[in-house]
Each structure stands twice: as structure tokens, then as C-alpha cells.
N, C-alpha and C positions, 0 to 999 in steps of 0.2 A: 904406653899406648900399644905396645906389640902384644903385652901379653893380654889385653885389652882384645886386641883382635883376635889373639889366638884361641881365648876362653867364646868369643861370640864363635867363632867359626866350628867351636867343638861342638857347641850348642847348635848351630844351623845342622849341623851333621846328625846329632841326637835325632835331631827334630825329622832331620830328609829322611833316617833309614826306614823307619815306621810306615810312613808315606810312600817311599818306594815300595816296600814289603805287600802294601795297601793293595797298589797300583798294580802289580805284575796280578796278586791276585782275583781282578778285574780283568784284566785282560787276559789272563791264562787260560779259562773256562771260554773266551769268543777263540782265541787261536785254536785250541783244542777240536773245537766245531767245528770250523771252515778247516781244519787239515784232516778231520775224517768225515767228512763229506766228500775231499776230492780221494780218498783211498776208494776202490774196490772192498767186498765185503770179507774176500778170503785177507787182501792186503790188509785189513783192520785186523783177523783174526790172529794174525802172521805177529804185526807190530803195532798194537796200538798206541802208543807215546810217540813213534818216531815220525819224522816226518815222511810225507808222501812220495815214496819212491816214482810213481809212476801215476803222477794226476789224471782225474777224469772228471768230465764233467754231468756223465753218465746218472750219475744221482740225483741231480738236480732237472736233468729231462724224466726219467722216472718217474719221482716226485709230482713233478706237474703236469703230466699228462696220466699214465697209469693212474694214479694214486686220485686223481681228480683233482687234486690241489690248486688247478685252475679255478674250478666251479664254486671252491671253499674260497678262495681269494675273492672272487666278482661279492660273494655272500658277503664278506666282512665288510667290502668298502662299502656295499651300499649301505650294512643297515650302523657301520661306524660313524660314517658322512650324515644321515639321516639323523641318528641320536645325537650325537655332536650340536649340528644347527638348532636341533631343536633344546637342547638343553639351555646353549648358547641365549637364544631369545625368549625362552620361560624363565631362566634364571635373573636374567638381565631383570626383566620386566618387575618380576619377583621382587627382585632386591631394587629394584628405583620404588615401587610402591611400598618396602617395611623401611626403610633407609628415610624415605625424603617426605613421602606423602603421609600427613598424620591423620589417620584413622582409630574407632575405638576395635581394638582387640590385637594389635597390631603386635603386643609385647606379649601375646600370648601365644600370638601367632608362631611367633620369633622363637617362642620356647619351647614351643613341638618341634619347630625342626632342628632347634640343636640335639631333642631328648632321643629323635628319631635317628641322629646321627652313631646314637650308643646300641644301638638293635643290629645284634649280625642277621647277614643274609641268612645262613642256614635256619634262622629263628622262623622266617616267613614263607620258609619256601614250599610247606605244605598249602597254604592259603592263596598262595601266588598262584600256585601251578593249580588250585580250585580253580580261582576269579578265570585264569585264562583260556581253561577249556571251557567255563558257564560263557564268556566272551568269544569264543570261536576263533581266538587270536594264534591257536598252539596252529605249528607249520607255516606261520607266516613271516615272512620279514619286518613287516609292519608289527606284529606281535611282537617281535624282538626291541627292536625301536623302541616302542612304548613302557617294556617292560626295563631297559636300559633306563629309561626316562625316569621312571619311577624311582629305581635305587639310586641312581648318582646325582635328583636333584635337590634332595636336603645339602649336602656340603657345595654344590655349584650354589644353590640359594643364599648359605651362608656366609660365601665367602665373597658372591658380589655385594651381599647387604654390609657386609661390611667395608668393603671399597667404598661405596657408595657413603656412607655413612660418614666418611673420613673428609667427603668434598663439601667445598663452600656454599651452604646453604643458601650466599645470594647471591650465585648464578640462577638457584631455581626460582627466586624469589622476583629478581630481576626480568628474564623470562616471562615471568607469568606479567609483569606490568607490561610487558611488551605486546602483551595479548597473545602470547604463544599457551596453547594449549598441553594436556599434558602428556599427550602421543604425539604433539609436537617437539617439548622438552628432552620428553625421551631420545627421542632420535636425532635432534640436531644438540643437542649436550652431553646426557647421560652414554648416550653409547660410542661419542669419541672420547668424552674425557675415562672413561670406563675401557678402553683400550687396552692397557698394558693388564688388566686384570682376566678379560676378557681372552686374550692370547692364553697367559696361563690357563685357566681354565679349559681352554680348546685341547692344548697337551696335553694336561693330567685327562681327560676325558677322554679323549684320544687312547689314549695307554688304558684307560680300563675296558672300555671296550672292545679295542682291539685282541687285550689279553683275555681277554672272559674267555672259562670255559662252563662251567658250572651253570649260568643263567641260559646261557646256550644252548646247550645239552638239553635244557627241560622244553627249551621253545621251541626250537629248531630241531625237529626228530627226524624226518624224513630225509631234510637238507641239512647240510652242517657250515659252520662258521670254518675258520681255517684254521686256528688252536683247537679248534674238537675234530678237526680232518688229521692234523700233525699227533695228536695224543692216541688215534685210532690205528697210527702206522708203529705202534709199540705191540708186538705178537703176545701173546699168550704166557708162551713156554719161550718164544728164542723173536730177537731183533736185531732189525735188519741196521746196524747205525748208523752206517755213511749215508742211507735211504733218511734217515730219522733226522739227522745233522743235516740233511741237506733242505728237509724242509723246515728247519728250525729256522737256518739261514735265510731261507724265502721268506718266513715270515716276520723276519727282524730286519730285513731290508728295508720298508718300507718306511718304518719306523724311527730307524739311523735317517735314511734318510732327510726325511721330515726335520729330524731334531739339525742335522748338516747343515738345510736350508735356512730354518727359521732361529739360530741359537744365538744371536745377537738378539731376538726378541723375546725368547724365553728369559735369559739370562734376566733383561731390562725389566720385564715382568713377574719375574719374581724378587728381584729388588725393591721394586717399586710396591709391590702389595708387603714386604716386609716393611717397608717403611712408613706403609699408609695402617697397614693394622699395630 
């Protein structure tokens, strides 16, 4: 039995060094950030690896005032918050009528949006950035929204049709004897039992939006998001990087954040959609 134990324990060991090696190198690149954001910019020039002799917070007020960083922050949450909800209730909606409701075209339907899921952005973005100045939508937030709307909701479509697709048909079948209609069904079945799918999708959506800069940049020219305000405080010829780091920081706050608050329900939700697809 000992040397039973001994051979498991060398193996648990094998197995942890990789994983710690992993791990530091995740976390090595955030501490790096948050310790030259609190240097000064000659202090970074001085020692970059080492830690902050003499913190400030100097960079971070910088950043969001000078830099505008505030004005780029207000930009993201609305038009983040905005594409989010609305993807959330197209999607949904989407996937209860390919899922549950049998109509003729439905499998066809279904097969443009997986085909449409194989098309990179860069393929569209000539066409895009047509449609949206023939539409009047460039400079607007609402423009951005919509334009968010359009690339992230093939895989939000797909992925509630496939939740959806996964529940028991006679709940809805049930329902409907009940005389509940089908924006009835929808709303008091499909979008609680649609929950845990419904969360994940709100994060991974969350994260692309917030991260975009590319779709940004075409929309939003006059005003900027806050990853196209953070990418614009990288100079030319020389950068400033405790200034740089620090808005990196601001803009990953929000986002830690979120995940801090809500990660008993991400986690549940992406279990549960692994389980259901």
C-alpha cells in the first residue's frame, strides 16, 4: 500500500507541476500590469520587472480624466448593455421558433446560420461599412448596437436553438392545451427553463463586445469605445506604459468584476449547456 501511495503522489506531482507552470503564467502578465501602472514613467524606465518602489496612483487619474477614458467607458456600457439585451431576446426568440416551433424552411434556416458562423469578420467588412454609411448609422451608438447585433447573433442563435432543442417537448405541447399562446410559452417556460444558457450567453457576449476593437473603430469614428480609447494611448515612436497599464486595468475591472459576482452562475451555465448539447 505505501508504495501504492508513493507512485500516486509522484503522479499527483507530475500532474500539479504543469498546472502550476500554467497558472503563474496567467497570472504573471495581470501582476506585471497592476505593478507598472502604480510605477511612474521614468520608475518604469529605471526597473521594469521590479516591483514599485514608490506607488501612485497618478496613472490611473490620468488615464481617466486627460485621456478621456471616462467618455470611452460611458460609450462602452451603453452600447455593451444595449447589444447584450438585445441579442439576449433575438436570440432567445430565435432559437424557441427553430428549436420547438415546426415550420417549412426551418432546417434551412438553421443551416445558414451554422454556414454563416464560418465567415471571418474581415471577409464583410467592406460591405458592412457600405450598408452603414447607405444607413446613416456610422457615428452612432445605436449604429454600433445594431452592428454588434448582426455579427454575434449566428452563434447566440445557435447555441440557444440548441438548448432549446435539448427540453421536453411536452412542456410546450402541454402549454399549448392550456391555451397558452406562443409569446405566452415563450415567456413564462422557454425563458426560465432557457436560464442557465441564457446567462452564459450574456458573458461570452459581454466579453466580445466589450473587447471589440475592429467593429468599433469603423462605427464609432468621431467617439470611441474604451479598447479603441486604450489602443490610441500607445505613441507612435515611444509609450507611455504605466499611463497604458493603467488603462488596461480600468478596462478589465469591470469585467473581473462581473465574472467575481456572477461565477457560481457562469460556471452552472456552462455545465449545464455542456450537458444539454
Amino acid at each position: 500500500m505505501a508504495a501504492v501511495e508513493i507512485r500516486q503522489k509522484r503522479a499527483l506531482t507530475l500532474i500539479a507541476l504543469p498546472m502550476v507552470l500554467l497558472a503563474l503564467s496567467c497570472v504573471y502578465p495581470v501582476f506585471f500590469t497592476i505593478n507598472a501602472a502604480l510605477k511612474t514613467r521614468k520608475g518604469f524606465v529605471l526597473d521594469r520587472f521590479g516591483l514599485a518602489s514608490d506607488p501612485t496612483l497618478a496613472n490611473f487619474a490620468q488615464a481617466w480624466t486627460q485621456s478621456r477614458l471616462s467618455e470611452y467607458f460611458t460609450n462602452s456600457v451603453v452600447v455593451t448593455i444595449g447589444a447584450v439585451l438585445t441579442l439576449l431576446v433575438v436570440s432567445s426568440l430565435a432559437g424557441y421558433a427553430l428549436a420547438v416551433l415546426r415550420f417549412r424552411g426551418a432546417k434551412i434556416v438553421f443551416t445558414i446560420i451554422l454556414v454563416s458562423l464560418m465567415i471571418p469578420v474581415q471577409v464583410v467588412l467592406v460591405p458592412f461599412y457600405r450598408t452603414m454609411i447607405a444607413l446613416d448609422l456610422v457615428n452612432s451608438r445605436a449604429g454600433l448596437v445594431i452592428a454588434y447585433t448582426a455579427f454575434f447573433l449566428p452563434f447566440s442563435v445557435y447555441l440557444m436553438t440548441a438548448f432549446y432543442a435539448r427540453l421536453p417537448r411536452e412542456l410546450f405541447e402541454a402549454a399549448q392545451i392550456d391555451g397558452a399562446g406562443l409569446v405566452q410559452v415563450w415567456w413564462h417556460i422557454m425563458l426560465p427553463m432557457g436560464k442557465p444558457a441564457l446567462i452564459t450567453l450574456g458573458i461570452l457576449n459581454t466579453l466580445y463586445c466589450w473587447n471589440d476593437v475592429l467593429i468599433s473603430l469603423l462605427v464609432l469614428q468621431d467617439e470611441r469605445t474604451l479598447m479603441v480609447g486604450i489602443a490610441a494611448l500607445r505613441g507612435e515612436y515611444t509609450t507611455n506604459v504605466p499611463l497604458l497599464a493603467a488603462g488596461i486595468v480600468l478596462a478589465a475591472a469591470p469585467i473581473v468584476i462581473i465574472y467575481v459576482i456572477f461565477q457560481r452562475q457562469i460556471v452552472s451555465g456552462i455545465a449545464v449547456g455542456a450537458v444539454k448539447g
